[in-house]
C-alpha positions as MATLAB code, in Angstrom:
seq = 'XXXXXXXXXXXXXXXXXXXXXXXXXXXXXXXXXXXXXXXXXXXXXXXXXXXXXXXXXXXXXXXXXXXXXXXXXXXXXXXXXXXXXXXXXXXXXXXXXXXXXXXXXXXXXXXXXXXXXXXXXXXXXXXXXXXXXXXXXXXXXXXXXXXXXXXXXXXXXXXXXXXXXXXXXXXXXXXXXXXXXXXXXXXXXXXXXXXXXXXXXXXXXXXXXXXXXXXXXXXXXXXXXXXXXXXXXXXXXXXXXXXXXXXXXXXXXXXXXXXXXXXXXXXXXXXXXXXXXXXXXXXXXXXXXXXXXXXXXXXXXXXXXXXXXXXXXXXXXXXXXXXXXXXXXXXXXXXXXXXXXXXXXXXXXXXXXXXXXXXXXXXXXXXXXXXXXXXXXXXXXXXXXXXXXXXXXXXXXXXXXXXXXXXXXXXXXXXXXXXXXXXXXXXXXXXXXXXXXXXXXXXXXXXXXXXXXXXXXXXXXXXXXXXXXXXXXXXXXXXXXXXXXXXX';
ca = [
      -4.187   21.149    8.561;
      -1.648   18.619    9.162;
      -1.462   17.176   12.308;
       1.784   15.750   13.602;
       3.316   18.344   11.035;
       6.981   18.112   12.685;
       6.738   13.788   12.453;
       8.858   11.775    9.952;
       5.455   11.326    7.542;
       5.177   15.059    7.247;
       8.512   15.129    6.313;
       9.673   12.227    3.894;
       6.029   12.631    1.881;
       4.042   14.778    2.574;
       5.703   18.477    2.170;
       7.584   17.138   -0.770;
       4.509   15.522   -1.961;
       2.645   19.311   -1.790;
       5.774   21.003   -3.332;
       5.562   18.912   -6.681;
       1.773   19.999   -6.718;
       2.640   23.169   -5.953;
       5.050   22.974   -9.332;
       3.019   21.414  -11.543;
       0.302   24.294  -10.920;
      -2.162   22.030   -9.439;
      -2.605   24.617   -6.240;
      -3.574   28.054   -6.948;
      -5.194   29.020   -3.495;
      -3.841   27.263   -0.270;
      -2.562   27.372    3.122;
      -1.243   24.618    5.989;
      -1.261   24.774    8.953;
       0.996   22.337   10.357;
      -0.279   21.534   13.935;
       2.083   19.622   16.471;
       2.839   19.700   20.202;
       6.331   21.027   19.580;
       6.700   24.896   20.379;
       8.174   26.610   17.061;
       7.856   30.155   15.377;
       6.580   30.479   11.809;
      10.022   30.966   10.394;
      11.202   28.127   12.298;
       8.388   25.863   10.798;
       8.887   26.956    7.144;
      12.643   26.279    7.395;
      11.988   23.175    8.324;
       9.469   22.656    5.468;
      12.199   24.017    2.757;
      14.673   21.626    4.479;
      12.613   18.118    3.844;
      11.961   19.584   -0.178;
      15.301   20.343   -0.614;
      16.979   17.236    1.050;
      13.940   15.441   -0.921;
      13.591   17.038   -4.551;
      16.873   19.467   -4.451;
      16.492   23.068   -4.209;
      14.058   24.994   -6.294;
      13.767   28.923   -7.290;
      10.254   29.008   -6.109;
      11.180   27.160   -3.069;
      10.237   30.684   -0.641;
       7.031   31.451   -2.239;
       5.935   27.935   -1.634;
       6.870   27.863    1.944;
       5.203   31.625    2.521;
       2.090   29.638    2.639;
       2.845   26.898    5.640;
       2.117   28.409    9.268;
       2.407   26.484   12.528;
       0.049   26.244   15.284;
       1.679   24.640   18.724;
      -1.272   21.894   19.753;
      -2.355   19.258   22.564;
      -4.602   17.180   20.863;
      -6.762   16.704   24.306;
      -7.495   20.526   24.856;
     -10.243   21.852   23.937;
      -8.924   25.336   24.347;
      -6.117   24.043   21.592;
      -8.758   24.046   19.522;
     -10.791   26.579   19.832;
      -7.457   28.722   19.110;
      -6.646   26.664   16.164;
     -10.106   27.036   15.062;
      -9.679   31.186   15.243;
      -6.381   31.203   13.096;
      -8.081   28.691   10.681;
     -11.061   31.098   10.206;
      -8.432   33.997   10.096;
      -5.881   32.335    7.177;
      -9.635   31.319    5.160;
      -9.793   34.840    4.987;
      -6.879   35.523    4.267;
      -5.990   33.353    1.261;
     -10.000   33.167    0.111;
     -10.328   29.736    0.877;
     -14.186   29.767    0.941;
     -14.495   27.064    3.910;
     -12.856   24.154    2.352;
     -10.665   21.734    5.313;
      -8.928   18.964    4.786;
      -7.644   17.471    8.490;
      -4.847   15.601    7.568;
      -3.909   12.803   10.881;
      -0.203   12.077   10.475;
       0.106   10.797   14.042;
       0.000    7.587   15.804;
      -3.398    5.640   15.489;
      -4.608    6.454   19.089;
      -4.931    9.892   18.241;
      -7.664    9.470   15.211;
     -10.589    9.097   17.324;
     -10.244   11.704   19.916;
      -9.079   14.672   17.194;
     -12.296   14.155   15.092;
     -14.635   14.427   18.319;
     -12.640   17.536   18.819;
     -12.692   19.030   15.718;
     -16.600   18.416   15.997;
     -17.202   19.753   19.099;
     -15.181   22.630   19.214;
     -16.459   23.996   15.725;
     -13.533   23.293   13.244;
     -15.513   21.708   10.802;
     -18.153   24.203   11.074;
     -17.536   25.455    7.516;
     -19.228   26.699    4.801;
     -16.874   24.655    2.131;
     -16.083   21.297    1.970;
     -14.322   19.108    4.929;
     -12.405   15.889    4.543;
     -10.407   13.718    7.240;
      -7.227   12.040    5.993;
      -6.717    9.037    8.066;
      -3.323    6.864    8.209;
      -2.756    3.024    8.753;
      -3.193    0.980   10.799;
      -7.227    1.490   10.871;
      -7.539   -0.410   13.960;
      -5.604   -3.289   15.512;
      -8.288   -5.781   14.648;
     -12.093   -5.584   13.408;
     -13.113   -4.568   16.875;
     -10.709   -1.758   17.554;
     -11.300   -0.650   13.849;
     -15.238   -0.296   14.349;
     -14.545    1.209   17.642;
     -12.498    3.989   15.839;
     -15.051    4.316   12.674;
     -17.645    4.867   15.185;
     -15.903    7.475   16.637;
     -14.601    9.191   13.403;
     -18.687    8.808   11.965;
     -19.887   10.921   14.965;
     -17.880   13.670   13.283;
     -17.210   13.212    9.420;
     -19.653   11.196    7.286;
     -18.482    8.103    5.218;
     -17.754   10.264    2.299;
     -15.674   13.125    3.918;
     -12.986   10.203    5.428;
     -10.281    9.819    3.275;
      -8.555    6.045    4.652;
      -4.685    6.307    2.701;
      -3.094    3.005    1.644;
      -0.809    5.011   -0.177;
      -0.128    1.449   -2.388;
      -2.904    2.833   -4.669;
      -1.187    5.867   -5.322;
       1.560    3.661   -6.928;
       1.207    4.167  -10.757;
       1.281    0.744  -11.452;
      -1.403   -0.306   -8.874;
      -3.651    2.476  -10.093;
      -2.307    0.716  -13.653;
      -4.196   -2.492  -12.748;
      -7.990   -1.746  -13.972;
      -6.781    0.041  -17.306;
      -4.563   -3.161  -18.702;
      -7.555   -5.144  -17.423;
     -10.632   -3.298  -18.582;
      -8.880   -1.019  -21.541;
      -7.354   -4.179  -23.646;
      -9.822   -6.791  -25.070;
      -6.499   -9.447  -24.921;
      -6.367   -9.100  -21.461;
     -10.581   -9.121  -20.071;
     -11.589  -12.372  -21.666;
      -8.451  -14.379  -20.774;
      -9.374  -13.141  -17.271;
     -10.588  -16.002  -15.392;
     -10.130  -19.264  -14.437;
     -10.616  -21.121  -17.856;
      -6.903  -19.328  -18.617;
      -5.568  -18.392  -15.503;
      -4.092  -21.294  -13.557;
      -2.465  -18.945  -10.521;
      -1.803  -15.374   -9.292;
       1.424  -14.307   -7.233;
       1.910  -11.148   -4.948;
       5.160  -10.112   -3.772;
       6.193   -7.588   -1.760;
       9.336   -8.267   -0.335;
      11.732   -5.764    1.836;
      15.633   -5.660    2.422;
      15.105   -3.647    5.422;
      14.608   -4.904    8.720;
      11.751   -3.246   11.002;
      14.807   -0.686   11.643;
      13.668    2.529   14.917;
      10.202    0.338   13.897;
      10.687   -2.301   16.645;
       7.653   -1.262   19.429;
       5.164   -0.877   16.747;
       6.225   -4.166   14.442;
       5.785   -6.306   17.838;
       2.708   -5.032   18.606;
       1.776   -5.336   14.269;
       3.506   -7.736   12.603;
       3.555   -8.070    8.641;
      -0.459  -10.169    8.914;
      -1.457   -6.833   10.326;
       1.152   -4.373    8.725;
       1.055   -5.482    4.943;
      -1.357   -8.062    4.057;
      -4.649   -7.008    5.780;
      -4.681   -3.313    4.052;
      -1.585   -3.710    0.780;
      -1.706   -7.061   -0.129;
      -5.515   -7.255    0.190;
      -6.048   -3.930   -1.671;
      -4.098   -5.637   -4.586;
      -6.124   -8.545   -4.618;
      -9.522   -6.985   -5.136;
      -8.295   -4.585   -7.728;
      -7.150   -8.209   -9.822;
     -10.028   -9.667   -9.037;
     -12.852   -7.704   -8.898;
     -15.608   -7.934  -12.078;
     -15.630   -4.473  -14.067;
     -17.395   -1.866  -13.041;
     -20.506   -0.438  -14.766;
     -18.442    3.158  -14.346;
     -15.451    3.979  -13.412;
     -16.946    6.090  -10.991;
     -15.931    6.048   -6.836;
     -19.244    4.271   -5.717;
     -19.292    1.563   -8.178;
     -15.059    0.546   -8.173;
     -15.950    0.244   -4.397;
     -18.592   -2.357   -5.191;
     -17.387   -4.209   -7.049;
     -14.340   -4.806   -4.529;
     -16.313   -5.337   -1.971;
     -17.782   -8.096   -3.756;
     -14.425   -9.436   -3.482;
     -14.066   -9.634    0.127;
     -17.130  -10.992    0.112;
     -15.947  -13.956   -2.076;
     -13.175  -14.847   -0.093;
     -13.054  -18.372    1.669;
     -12.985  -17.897    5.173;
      -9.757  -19.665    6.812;
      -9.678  -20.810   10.641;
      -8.675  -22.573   12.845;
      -6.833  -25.977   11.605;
      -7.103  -24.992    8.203;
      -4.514  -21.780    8.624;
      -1.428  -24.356    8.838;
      -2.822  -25.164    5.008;
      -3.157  -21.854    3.678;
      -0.923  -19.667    5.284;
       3.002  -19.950    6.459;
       4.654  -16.985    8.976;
       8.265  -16.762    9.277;
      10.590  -14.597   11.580;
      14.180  -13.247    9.822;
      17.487  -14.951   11.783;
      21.183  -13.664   11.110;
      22.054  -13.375    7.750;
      23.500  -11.172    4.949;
      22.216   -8.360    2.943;
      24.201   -6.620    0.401;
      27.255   -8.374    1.404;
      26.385   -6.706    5.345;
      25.871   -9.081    8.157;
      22.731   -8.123    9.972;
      20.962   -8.901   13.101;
      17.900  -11.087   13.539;
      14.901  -10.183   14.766;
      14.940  -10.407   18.081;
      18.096   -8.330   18.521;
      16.552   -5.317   17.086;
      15.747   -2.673   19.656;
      12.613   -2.614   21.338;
      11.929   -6.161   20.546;
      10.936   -9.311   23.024;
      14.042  -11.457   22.809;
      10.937  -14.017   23.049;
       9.305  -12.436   20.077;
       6.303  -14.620   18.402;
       5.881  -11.592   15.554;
       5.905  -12.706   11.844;
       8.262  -10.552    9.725;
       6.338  -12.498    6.950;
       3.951  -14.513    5.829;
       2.693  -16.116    2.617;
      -0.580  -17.373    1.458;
      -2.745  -18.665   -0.539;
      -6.188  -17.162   -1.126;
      -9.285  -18.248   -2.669;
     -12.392  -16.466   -4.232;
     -15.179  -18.438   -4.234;
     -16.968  -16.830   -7.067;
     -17.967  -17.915  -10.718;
     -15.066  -15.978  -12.283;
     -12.230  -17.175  -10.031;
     -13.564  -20.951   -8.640;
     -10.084  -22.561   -8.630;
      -7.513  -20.175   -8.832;
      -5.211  -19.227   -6.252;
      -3.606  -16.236   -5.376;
      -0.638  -16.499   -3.416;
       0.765  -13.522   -1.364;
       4.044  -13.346    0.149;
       5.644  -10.512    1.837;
       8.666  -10.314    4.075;
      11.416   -8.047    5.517;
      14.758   -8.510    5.178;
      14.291  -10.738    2.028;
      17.166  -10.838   -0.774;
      15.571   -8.211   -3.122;
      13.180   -5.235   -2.136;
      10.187   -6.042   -4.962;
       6.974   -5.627   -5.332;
       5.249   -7.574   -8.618;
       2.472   -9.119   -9.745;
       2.854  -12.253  -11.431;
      -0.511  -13.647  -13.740;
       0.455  -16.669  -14.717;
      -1.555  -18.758  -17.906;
      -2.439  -21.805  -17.829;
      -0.456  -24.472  -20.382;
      -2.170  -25.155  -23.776;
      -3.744  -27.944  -23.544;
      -0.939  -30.323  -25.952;
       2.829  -28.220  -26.227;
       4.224  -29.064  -29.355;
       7.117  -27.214  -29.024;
      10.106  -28.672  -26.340;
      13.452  -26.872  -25.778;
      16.580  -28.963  -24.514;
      13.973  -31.781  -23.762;
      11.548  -29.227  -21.561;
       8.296  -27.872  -22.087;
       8.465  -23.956  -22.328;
       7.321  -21.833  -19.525;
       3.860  -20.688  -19.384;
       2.594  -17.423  -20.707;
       3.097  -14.571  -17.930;
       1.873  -10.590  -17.002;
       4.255   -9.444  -15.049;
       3.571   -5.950  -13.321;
       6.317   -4.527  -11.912;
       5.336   -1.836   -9.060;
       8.165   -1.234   -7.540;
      11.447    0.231   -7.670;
      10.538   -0.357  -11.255;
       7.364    0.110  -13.167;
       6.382   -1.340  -15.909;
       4.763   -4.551  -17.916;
       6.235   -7.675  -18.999;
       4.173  -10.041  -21.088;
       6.226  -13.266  -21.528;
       5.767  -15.186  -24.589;
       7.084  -18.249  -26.375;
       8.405  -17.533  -30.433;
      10.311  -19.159  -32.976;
      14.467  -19.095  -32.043;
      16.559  -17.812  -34.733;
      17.763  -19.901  -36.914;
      16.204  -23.279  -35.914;
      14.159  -25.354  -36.955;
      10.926  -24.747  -35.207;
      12.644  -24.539  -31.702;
      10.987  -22.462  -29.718;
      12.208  -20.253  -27.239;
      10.679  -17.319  -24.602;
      10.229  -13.871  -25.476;
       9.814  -10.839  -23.279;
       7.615   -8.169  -24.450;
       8.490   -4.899  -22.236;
       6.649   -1.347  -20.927;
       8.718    0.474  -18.451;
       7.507    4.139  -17.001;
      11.821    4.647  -16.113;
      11.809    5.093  -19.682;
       8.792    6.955  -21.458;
       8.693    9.274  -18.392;
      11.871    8.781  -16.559;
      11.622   10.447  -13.290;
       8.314   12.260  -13.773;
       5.937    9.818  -12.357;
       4.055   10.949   -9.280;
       4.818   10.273   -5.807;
       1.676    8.245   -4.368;
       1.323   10.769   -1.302;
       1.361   13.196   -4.421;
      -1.435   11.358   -6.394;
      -3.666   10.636   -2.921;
      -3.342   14.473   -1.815;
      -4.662   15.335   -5.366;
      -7.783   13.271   -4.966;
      -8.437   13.944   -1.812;
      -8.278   17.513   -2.705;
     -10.706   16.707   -5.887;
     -12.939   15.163   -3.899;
     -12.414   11.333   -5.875;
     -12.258    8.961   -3.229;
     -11.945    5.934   -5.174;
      -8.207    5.201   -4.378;
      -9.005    5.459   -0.473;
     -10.389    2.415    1.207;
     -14.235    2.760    2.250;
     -15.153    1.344    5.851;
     -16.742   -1.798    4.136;
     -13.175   -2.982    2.622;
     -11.676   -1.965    6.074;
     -14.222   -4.631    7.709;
     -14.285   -7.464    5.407;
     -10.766   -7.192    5.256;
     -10.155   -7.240    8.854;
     -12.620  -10.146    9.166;
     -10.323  -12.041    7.194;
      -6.971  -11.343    8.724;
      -8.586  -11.964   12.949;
      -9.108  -15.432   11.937;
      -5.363  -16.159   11.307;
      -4.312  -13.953   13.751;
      -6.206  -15.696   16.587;
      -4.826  -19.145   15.548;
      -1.031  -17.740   15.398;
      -1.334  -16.080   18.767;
      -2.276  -19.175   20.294;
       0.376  -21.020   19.626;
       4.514  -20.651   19.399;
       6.356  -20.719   16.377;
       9.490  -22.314   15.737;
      11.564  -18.621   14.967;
      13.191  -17.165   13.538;
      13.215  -19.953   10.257;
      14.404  -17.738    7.796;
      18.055  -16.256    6.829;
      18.190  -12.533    6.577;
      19.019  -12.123    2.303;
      16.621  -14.976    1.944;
      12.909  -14.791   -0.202;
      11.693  -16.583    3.126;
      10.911  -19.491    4.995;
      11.042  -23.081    3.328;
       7.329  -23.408    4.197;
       6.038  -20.782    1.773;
       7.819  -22.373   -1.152;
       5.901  -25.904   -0.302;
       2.922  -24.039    0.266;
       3.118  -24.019   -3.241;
       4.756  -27.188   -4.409;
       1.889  -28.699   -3.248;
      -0.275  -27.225   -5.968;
       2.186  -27.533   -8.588;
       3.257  -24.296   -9.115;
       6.459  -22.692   -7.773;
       7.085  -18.587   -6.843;
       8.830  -17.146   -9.568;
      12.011  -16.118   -9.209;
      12.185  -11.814   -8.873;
      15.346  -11.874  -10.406;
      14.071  -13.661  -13.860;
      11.153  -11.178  -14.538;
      12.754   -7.869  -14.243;
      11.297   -5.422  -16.597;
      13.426   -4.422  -19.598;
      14.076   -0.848  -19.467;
      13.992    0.679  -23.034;
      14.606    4.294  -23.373;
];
């Protein structure tokens, strides 16, 4: 059951997402119900479905007998007489299609709507089944740790831990999922990994657009609570955390948990040291002039919201005592990115100089997106010379083993959840620790008034999250310099 079936999500994602499944033979027995507050027929509903696959994937012979399985089910989410009709179709399409009781409630709606659907599917016997049931919960979990235990409380009275499925649908990227097999599946990679070798880590995620039809929501979110306290932070613990004694859900949890455990705790004075926010001006994209900020619709021409921030973060544990990790992540930046950047330290005399500079540092680069891919950077002999030296690039991109065949993440997540594997879905611990970590920052930058916007639209951000760095020694590098080479 998807509810909020006639939303953008449902749409863009989540009916293609289903199609491709539904192609690659990975559902034999299904049926969805979309559930909305919209009055439409069946027909209507399934037209609409075959519309977002086709304008999404192109059209496909098999197209009808896929959408002969959606139905539609008009819905207000605060009746209980809603859904005790919704609960009588349900029972009647499990018979129909032999579903033997198993549920998944998918919430593709607006976060104030989590809570009160899950009472009601509790108390007015929808997840009275004799299969499986699973709740598929969107961001934002929560506005801060208090709203977010507020919400798990009222999602626990109804669904245990394990039947609540949290997306951050960045690990269903491949590359993001990719993270634990270069480190744990290559013995170059796992000893290197730590702070004898490792001098820094980068994060970028950076964004062309603007917040776009976004506006209400960004002001009341902001990229602290949009990107960096579910995303960004995700990313870190999968980099960080120590390897698992399985791969299995419980114990990949764990061991990132562990990891927002580690973290040094930033307040109040100490936020202007560790973390820089920054609000997008006037400026060009793609040779477009486009507005700043404040000029977008539904957006306080006073606005104190962060279109970005940058940061350095620290793990206080044995393996990482040292090393930064810097995040940045922005909107309306000069290139729409996201990479990871490991960066080696120097040996500890370099021998080898080219036109009177040292050589740049051994690098993993791993590209997530648009691209995917690896990029180790290394330093060999130049042709011809003498023993100059000069940097090599040593390249994996998916574009070209499997061109366009890699899985959507909505694809990848709706597997899982259907599986049953949980372990790319964020369990209420990282949801807390997380949250924790982000309320601190937020409650300093709320307090006070920055100077925005300070950044040019087309720019990788404010001036302040370069010397965030400087100050360490180490610079961000450039997106443009570690593009993966595509070799097909």
């Amino acid at each position: 059951m998807i509810f909020g079936a006639t939303g953008d999500l449902a749409k863009r994602k989540l009916f293609p997402s289903l199609y491709r499944l539904f192609s690659r033979n990975k559902l034999d027995k299904f049926a969805v119900i979309g559930v909305a507050r919209r009055s439409l027929s069946n027909d209507d509903f399934q037209a609409s479905v075959k519309e977002s696959v086709i304008s999404s994937l192109g059209n496909k012979e098999d197209l009808d007998q896929f959408v002969s399985h959606f139905y539609y089910q008009s819905h207000d989410v605060a009746d209980s007489s809603s859904y005790v009709s919704l609960r009588n179709f349900a029972d009647q399409i499990d018979a129909d299609y032999e579903l033997e009781g198993n549920r998944i409630f998918y919430l593709a709606m607006a976060p104030e709507f989590f809570g009160p659907i899950a009472l009601h599917l509790k108390s007015d016997g929808l997840t009275d089944v004799k299969g499986y049931k699973r709740l598929v919960i969107e961001k934002p979990f929560g506005h801060d740790l208090e709203s977010a235990k507020k919400l798990n409380q009222q999602i626990r009275s109804a669904f245990s831990e394990k039947e609540v499925y949290r997306i951050d649908h960045y690990l269903g990227k491949e590359m993001v999922r990719n993270i634990e097999v270069i480190r744990f599946a290559n013995a170059i990679f796992e000893p290197l990994w730590n702070n004898r070798y490792i001098s820094n880590i980068q994060i970028t995620s950076s964004e062309t657009l603007g917040v776009e039809e976004r506006g209400r929501y960004y002001e009341t979110s902001g990229a602290l609570r949009d990107m960096l306290q579910n995303h960004m932070m995700q990313m870190v613990a999968l980099l960080a955390m120590e390897p698992p004694i399985s791969l299995t859900t419980d114990e990949v949890r764990s061991e990132k948990v562990r990891v927002f455990r580690s973290l040094r705790s930033v307040e109040g004075e100490e936020v202007k040291q560790y973390f820089v926010r920054g609000q997008y001006g006037e400026g060009m994209v793609e040779d477009v002039t486009v507005p700043k900020y404040r000029d977008e619709a539904m957006v306080d021409q006073e606005s104190n919201t962060e279109t970005f921030v940058a940061g350095k973060i620290m793990i206080d544990n044995f393996r990482w005592a040292g090393v930064p990790f810097y995040i940045r992540t922005g909107k309306r930046m000069a290139t729409k990115s996201t990479k990871i950047v490991v960066q080696f330290k120097d040996i500890p005399m370099n021998l080898y100089y080219q036109t009177e500079k040292m050589l740049n540092p051994n690098l993993l680069v791993i590209h997530i997106q648009p691209e995917e891919g690896i990029t180790l950077h290394l330093n060999a002999k130049k042709a011809g010379g003498h023993l100059d030296a000069q940097e090599v690039k040593l390249s994996f991109a998916n574009t070209g083993i499997h061109a366009m065949n890699t899985p959507e993440g909505y694809e990848k997540l709706l597997y899982d959840c259907m599986r049953g594997d949980a372990t790319n879905f964020t369990h209420w611990d990282e949801v807390a620790y997380s949250w924790a970590f982000v309320d601190k920052i937020s409650a300093v930058w709320e307090k006070t008034k920055a100077a925005f916007p300070n950044y040019e639209s087309g720019t990788m951000g404010p001036k302040a999250a370069d010397e965030l760095l400087e100050k360490d020694g180490f610079f961000w590098w450039p997106m443009a310099e570690l593009e993966v080479d595509i070799c097909k």
